[in-house]
C-alpha positions as CSV (number, residue, x, y, z in Angstrom):
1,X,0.0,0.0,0.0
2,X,1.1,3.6,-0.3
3,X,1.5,5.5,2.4
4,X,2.8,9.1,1.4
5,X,0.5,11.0,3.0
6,X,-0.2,8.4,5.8
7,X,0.8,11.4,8.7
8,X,-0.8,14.1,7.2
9,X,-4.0,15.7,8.2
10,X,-4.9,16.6,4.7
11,X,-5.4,15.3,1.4
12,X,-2.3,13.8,-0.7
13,X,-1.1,17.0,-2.5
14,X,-1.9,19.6,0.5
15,X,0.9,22.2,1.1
16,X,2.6,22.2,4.4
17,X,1.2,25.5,5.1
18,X,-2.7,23.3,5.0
19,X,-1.5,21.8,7.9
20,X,-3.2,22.5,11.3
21,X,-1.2,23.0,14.2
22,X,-3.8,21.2,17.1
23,X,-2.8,18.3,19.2
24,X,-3.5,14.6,18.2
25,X,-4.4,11.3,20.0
26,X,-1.8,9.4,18.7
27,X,-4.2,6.2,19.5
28,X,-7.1,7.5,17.6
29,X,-4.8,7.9,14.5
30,X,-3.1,5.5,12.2
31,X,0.2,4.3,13.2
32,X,3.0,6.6,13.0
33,X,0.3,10.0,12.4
34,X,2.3,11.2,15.5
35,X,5.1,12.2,13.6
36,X,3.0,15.3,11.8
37,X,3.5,17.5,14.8
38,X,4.7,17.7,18.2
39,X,7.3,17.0,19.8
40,X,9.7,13.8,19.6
41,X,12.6,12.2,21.2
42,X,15.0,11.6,18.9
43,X,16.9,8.3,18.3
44,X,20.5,8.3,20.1
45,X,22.4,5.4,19.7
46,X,23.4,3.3,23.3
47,X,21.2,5.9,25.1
48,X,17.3,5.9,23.8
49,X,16.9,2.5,24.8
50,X,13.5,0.5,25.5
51,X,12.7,2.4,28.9
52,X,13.8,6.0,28.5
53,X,11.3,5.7,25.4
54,X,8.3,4.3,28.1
55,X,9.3,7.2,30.3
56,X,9.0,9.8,27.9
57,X,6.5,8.6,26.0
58,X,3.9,7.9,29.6
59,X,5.0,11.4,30.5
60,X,3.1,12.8,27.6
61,X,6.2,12.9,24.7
62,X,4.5,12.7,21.4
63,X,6.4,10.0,20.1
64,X,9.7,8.2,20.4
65,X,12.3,6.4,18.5
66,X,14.6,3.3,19.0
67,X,18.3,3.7,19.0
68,X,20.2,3.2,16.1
69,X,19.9,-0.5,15.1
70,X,21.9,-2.3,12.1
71,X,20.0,-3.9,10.0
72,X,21.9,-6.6,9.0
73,X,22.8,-7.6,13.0
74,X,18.9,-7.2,13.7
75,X,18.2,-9.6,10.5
76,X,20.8,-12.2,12.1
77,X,19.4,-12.5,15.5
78,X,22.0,-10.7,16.9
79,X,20.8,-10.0,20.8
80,X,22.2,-6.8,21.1
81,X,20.7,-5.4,18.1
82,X,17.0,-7.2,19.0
83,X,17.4,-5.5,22.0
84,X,17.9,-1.9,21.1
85,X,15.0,-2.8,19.1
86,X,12.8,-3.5,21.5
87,X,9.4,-1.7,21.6
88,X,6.8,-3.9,24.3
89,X,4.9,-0.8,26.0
90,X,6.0,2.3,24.0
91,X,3.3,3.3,21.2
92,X,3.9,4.2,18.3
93,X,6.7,1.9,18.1
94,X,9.3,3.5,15.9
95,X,12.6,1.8,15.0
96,X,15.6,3.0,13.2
97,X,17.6,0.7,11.3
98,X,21.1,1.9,9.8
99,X,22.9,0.1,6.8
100,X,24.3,0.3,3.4
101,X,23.2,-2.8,1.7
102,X,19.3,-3.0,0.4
103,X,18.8,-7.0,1.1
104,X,20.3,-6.5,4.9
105,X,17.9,-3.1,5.0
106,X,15.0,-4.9,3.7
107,X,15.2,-8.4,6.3
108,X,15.7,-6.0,9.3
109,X,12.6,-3.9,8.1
110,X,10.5,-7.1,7.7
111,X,11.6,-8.7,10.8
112,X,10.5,-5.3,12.7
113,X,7.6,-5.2,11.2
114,X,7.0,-8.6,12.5
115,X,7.7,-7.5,15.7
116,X,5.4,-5.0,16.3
117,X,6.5,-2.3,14.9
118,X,4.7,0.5,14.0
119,X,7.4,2.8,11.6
120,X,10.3,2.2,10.3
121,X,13.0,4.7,10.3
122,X,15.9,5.0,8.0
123,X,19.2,5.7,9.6
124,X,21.2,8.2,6.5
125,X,21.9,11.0,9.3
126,X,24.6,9.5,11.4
127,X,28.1,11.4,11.7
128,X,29.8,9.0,13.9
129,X,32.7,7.5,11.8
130,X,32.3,3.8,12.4
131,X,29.1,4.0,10.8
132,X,29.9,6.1,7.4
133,X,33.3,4.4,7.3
134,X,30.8,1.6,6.8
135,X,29.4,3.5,4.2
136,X,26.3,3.8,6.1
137,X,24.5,6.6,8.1
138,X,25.4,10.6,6.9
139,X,27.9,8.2,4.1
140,X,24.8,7.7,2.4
141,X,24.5,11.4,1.8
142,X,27.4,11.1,-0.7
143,X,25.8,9.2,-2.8
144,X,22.2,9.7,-3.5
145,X,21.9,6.8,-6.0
146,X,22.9,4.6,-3.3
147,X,20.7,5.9,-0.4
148,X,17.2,5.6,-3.5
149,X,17.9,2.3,-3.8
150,X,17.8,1.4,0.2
151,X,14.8,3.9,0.4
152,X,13.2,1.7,-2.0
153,X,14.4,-1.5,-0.6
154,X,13.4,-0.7,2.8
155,X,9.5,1.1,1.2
156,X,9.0,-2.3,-0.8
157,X,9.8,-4.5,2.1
158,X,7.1,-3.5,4.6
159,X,3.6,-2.3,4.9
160,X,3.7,0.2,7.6
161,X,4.8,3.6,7.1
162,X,8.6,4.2,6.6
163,X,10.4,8.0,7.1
164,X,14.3,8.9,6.9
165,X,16.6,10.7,8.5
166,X,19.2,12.9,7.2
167,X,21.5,15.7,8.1
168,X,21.5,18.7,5.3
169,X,24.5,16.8,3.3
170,X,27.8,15.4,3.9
171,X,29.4,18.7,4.1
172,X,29.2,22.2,3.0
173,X,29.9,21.8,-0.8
174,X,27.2,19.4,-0.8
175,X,24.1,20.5,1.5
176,X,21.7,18.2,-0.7
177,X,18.9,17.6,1.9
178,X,16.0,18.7,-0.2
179,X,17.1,16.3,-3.2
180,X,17.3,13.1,-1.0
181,X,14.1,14.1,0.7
182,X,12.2,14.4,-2.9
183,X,13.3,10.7,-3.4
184,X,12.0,9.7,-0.3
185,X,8.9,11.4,-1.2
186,X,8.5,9.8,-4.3
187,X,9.0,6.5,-3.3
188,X,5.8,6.7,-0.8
189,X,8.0,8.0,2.2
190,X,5.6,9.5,5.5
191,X,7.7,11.9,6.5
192,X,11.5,13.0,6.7
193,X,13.5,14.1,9.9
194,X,16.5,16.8,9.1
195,X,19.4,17.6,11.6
196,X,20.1,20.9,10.9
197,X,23.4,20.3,10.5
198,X,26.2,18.7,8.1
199,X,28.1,15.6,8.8
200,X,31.2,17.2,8.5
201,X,30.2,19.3,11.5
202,X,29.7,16.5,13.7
203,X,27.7,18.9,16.6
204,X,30.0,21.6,16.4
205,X,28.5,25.3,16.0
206,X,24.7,25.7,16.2
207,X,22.3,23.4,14.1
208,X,21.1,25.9,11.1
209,X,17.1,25.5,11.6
210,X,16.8,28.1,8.7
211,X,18.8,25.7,6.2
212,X,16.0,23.2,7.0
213,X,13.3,25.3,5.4
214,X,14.8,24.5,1.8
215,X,14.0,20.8,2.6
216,X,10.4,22.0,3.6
217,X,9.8,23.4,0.5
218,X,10.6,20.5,-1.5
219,X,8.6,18.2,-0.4
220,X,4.7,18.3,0.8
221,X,4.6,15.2,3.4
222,X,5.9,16.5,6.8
223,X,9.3,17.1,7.9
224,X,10.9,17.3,11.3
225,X,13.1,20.0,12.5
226,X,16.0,18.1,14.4
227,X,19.3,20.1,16.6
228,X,19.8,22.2,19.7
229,X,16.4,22.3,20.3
230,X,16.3,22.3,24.3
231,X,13.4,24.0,25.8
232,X,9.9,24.9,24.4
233,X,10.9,28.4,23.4
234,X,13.8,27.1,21.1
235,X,11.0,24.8,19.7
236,X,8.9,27.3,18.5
237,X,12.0,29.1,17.5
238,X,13.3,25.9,15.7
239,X,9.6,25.4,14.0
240,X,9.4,29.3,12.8
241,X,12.9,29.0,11.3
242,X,12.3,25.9,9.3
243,X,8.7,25.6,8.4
244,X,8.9,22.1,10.5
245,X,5.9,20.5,11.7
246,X,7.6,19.0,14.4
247,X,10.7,19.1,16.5
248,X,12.7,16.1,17.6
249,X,14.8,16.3,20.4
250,X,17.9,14.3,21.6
251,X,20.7,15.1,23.5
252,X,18.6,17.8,25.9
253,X,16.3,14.9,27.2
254,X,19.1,12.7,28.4
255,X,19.1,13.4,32.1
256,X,15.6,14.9,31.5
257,X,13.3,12.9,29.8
258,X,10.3,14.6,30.8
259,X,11.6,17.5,28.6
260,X,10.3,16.5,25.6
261,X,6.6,16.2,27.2
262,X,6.9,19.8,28.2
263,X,7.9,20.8,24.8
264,X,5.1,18.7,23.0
265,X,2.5,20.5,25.4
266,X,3.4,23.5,24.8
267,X,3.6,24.1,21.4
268,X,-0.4,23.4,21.4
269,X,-0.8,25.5,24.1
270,X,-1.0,23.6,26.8
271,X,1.2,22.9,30.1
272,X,2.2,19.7,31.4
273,X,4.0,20.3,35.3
274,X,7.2,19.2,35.7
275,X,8.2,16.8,37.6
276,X,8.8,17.4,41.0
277,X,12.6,16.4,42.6
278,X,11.0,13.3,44.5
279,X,8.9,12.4,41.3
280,X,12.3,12.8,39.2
281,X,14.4,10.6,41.6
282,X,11.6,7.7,41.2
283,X,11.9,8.0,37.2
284,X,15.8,8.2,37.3
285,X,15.5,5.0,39.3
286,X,12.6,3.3,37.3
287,X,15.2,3.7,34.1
288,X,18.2,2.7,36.2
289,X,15.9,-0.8,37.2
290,X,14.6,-0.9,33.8
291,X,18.2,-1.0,32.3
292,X,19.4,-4.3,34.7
293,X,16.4,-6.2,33.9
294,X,16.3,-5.3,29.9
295,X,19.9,-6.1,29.8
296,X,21.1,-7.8,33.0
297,X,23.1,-6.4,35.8
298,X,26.5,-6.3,34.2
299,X,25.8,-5.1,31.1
300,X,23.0,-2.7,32.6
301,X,25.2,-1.3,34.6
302,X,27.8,0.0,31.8
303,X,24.9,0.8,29.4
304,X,23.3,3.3,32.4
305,X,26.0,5.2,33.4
306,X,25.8,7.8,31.0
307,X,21.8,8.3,32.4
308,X,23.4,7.9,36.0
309,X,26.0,10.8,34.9
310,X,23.1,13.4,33.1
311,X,20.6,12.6,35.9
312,X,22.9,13.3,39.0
313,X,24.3,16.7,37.2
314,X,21.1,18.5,35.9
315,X,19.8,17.4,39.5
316,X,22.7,18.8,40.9
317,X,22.7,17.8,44.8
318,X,25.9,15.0,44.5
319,X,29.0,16.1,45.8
320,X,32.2,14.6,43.3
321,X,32.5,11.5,45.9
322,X,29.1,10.7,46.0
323,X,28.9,11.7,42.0
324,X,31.0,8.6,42.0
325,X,29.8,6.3,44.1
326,X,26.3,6.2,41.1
327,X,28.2,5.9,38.9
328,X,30.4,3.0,39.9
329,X,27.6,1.0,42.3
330,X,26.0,-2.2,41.1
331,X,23.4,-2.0,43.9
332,X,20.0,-1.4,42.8
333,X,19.4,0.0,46.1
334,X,21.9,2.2,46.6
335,X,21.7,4.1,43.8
336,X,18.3,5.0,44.1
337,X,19.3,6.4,47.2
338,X,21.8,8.1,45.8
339,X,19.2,9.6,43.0
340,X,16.6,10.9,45.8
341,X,20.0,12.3,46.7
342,X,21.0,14.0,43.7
343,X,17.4,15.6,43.6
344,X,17.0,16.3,47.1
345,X,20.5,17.7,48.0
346,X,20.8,21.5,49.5
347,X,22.8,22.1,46.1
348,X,20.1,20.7,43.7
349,X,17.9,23.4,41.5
350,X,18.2,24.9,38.2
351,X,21.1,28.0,39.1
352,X,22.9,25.1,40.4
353,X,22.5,22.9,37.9
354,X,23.4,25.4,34.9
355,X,26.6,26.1,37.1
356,X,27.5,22.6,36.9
357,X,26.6,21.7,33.2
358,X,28.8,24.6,32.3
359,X,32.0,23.6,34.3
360,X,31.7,20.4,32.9
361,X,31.4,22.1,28.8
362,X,34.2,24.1,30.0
């Protein structure tokens, strides 16, 4: 089936500007109609895993995507790669597969499909170099040819909608966003996702939300606004810039992953309350739990340090010993005591915690 138009509100061939900014029961739609607005969190390889996505997505995020997954390790059972996968409890379920062959793109989009998932999500936005040295990821942006054919080999292999994401081009000789996303497009694509910036950048500088508007204009399905979008006024910021009709978010919500609920209310006017410290301290520790049992204790431990690390510091009420006592402990126990800590500690609270984030950029 086609499914071009599958996350617009209007009728195939409706302009962008047709498109109503109101919120949506993502339940009441078709799968994947979540991506036409709101807010999103963004697909971070080793850090969206399974429960970060049911956090954000119970708190009121508009949708969420898996962590990077390659295709061809997905397609051969490989437990690491069916993990990242995952998707029991979070709806939509949305999962990104990277690659650079078509028949290893197309058996990991059919065996997700299989598995419940909702949309599938094609990785040709990654900088990081052991995935374009593969060819794969931002690579892909090189060579268009290349990244049609595992468009089309990923859009023939599945019946549920299918979008891509991109950066605006492998460097600044070559920002062609707006060509790949016309491809997409044409082969029956829902929706494309842009990072506002190239791959040569890496996330250096700030992401160019204007830049993004040229892919907005060259395509009518929607497009997603993606980089250094951090709080709801640089959303609405972001979405003026680029003519997006959503935002995605991603490194902000690590830490915080009620952020991106916050964001998603408000840009339909409404307010979702934040969290409060003791509230925060139970979700850090729900992810923390989450992580042993999705993974096991001694893998769960190394894959949730980095949460440990982003929710003690925008919390801000761990002195450095105590900073590393989380970060090191393999007690359950102990470090939810140590979260309550974080959030409850005489130096937790945001002046605090925008002192400490920037000694640590520093």
């Amino acid at each position: 089936m086609t499914t071009d138009h599958y996350l617009s509100a209007e009728a195939p061939g409706a302009g962008p500007a047709a498109l109503p900014r109101k919120a949506l029961s993502v339940e009441s739609l078709p799968a994947g109609a979540a991506l036409a607005r709101g807010a999103l969190l963004a697909p971070l390889s080793g850090v969206t895993d399974l429960h970060m996505r049911r956090i954000a997505r119970r708190l009121g995020a508009t949708a969420t995507v898996s962590e990077m997954v390659a295709a061809e390790d997905f397609a051969r059972g490989t437990e690491e790669a069916r993990l990242r996968a995952e998707g029991e409890g979070v709806l939509p379920h949305i999962v990104q597969l990277a690659g650079c062959d078509p028949r290893w793109l197309a058996e990991g989009a059919r065996l997700a499909e299989a598995n419940g998932a909702d949309v599938i999500d094609v990785n040709m936005g990654c900088p990081a170099k052991a995935v374009t040295g593969g060819q794969a990821g931002s690579a892909l942006m090189r060579d268009l040819d290349q990244a049609e054919r595992l468009l089309a080999a990923v859009r023939g292999a599945v019946s549920v909608p299918v979008t891509v994401k991109m950066r605006l081009g492998w460097d600044d000789a070559t920002r062609n966003a707006p060509d790949l996303a016309r491809r997409a497009e044409r082969l029956g694509y829902a929706a494309v996702t842009v990072h506002g910036r190239t791959r040569q950048q890496f996330y250096t500088g700030r992401a160019d939300w204007a830049a993004i508007r040229t892919v907005r204009e060259a395509v009518a399905i929607p497009v997603v606004a993606n980089g250094d979008v951090a709080s709801l006024d640089e959303a609405r910021a972001c979405l003026a810039a680029s003519g997006a009709d959503a935002v995605m978010i991603g490194r902000a919500a690590v830490g915080r992953p009620w952020l991106v609920a916050a964001v998603a209310a408000g840009l339909v006017g409404e307010t979702v309350a934040e969290p409060d410290a003791a509230a925060k301290a139970e979700l850090a520790a729900e992810h923390y739990e989450g992580l042993l049992s999705l993974y096991g204790t001694r893998m769960g431990v190394r894959h949730a340090r980095k949460h440990l690390a982003a929710y003690a510091d925008h919390a801000g009420g761990l002195e450095a010993p105590e900073r590393t006592r989380l970060l090191t402990t393999t007690d359950p126990a102990e470090a939810a005591r140590l979260l309550r800590r974080a959030f409850a500690g005489p130096a937790a609270g945001p002046e605090s915690q925008a002192a400490r984030l920037a000694l640590r950029a520093a």
